[in-house]
Legacy VTK file of the C-alpha trace (Angstrom):
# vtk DataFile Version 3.0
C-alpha trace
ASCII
DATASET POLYDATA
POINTS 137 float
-42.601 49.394 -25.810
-40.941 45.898 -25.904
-43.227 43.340 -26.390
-43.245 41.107 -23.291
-43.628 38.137 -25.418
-40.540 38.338 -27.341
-38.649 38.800 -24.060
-39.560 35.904 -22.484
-38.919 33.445 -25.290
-35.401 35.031 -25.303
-34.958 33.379 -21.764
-34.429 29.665 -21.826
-37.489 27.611 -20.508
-36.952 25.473 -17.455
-36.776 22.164 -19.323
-34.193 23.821 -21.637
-31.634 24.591 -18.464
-32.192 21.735 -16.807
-31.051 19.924 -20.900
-27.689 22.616 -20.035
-27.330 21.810 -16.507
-26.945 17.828 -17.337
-24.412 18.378 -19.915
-22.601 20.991 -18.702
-22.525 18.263 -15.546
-22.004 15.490 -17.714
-18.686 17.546 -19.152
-17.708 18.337 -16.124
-17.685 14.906 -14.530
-15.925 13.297 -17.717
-13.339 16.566 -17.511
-12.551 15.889 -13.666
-12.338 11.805 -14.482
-9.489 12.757 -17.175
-7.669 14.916 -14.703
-8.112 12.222 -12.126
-6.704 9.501 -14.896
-3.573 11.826 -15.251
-2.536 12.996 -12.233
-3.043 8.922 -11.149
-0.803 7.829 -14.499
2.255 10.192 -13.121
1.803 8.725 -9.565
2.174 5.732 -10.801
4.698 6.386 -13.129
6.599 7.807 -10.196
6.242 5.411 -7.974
7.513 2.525 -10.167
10.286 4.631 -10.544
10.668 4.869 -6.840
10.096 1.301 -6.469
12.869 0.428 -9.070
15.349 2.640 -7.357
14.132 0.757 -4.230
14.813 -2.280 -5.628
18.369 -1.346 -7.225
19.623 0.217 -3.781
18.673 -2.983 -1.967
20.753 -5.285 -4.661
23.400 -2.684 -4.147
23.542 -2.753 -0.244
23.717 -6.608 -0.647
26.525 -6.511 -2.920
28.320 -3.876 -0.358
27.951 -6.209 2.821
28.789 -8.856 0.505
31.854 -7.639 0.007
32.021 -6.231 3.345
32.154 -10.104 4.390
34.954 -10.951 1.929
36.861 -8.168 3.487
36.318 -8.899 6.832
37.892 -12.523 5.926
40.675 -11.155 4.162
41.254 -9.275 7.376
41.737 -12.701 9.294
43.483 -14.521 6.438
46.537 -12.344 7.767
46.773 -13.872 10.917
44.926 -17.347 10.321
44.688 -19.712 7.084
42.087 -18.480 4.385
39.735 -21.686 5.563
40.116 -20.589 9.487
38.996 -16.935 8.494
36.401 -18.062 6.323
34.788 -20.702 8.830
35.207 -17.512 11.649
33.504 -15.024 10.002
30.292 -17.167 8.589
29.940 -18.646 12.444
29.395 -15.201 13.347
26.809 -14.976 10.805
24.915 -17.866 11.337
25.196 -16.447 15.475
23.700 -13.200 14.070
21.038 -14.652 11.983
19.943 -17.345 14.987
19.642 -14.037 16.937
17.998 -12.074 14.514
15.637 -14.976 14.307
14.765 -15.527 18.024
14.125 -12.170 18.097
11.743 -11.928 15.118
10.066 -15.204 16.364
9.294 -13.529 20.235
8.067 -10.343 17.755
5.411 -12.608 15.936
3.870 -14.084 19.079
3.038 -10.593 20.521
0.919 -10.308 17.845
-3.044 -10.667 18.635
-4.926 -12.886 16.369
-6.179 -11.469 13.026
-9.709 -9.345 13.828
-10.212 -11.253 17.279
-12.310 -8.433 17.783
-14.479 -8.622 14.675
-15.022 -12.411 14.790
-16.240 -12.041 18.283
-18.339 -8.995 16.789
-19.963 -11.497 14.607
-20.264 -14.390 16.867
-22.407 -12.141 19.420
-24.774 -10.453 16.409
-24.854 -14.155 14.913
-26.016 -15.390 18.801
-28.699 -11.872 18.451
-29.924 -13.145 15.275
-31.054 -17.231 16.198
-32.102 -15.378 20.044
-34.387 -12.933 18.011
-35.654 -15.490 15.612
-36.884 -18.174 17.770
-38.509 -15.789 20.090
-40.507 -14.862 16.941
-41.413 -18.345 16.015
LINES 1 138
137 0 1 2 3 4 5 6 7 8 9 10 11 12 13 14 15 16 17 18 19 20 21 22 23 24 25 26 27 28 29 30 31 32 33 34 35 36 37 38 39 40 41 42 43 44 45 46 47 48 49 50 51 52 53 54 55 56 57 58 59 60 61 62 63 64 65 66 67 68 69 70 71 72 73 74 75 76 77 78 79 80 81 82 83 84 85 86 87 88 89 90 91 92 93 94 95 96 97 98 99 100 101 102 103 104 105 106 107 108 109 110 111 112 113 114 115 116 117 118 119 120 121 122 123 124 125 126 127 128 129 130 131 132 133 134 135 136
C-alpha cells in the first residue's frame, strides 16, 4: 500500500500554485505586451509608409495641375498674346478659389459650437452643486 503521506507531498500545496499561477500570469502578461509592441511597430511602420506615399501623390497631383495650368495657357497663347492667356487663365482661378472659398466659409458657420452640449452639461450640475450646498448650510 502507498503511503498516503508521500502522495500528498507529491501534489503542490496551495501557496505553491498560487507562487505558479502569478508567474505563469506575470509571463503571460509581459508575452502579450511584446506581441502588442510588435504588431503596433509594423502598424506604424506601415502607416508612415502610407502617409509618405500620401504625401508624395499630393506633391505629384500639384505638379500635374500645375502643369495642367501652363497648358491650358499655351492653349490660348495660339489665339491671344502669351500675357492675354496668362492674365485669362489665373482670373479664372482666382474666380474658382473666391468660390471655393464662399463655399467653405457658409460650410464653417453650419457648424454648432464646440461641446455646446457639454458646457451646458456642466453649467446645470455646477447650478446642482451651489443649490445643494447652501440648502445644507
Amino acid at each position: 500500500m502507498a503511503n498516503p503521506t508521500a502522495d500528498h507531498r507529491a501534489e503542490p500545496s496551495v501557496g505553491e500554485l498560487m507562487t505558479q499561477l502569478s508567474a505563469q500570469t506575470s509571463r503571460l502578461v509581459r508575452d502579450e505586451m511584446r506581441l502588442a509592441q510588435k504588431e503596433l511597430q509594423q502598424s506604424v511602420r506601415h502607416a508612415g509608409v502610407g502617409a509618405g506615399l500620401i504625401g508624395a501623390a499630393g506633391v505629384l497631383a500639384v505638379l500635374g495641375l500645375a502643369t495642367l495650368i501652363a497648358a491650358a495657357v499655351a492653349a490660348l497663347a495660339l489665339v491671344l498674346p502669351v500675357w492675354a492667356a496668362a492674365v485669362i487663365v489665373a482670373a479664372v482661378l482666382f474666380v474658382a478659389a473666391g468660390i471655393a472659398a464662399l463655399i467653405s466659409k457658409k460650410q464653417v458657420e453650419q457648424v454648432p459650437p464646440p461641446a455646446a452640449e457639454s458646457v451646458d452639461s456642466v453649467k446645470r450640475d455646477i447650478t446642482e452643486i451651489k443649490e445643494a450646498r447652501h440648502g445644507r448650510t
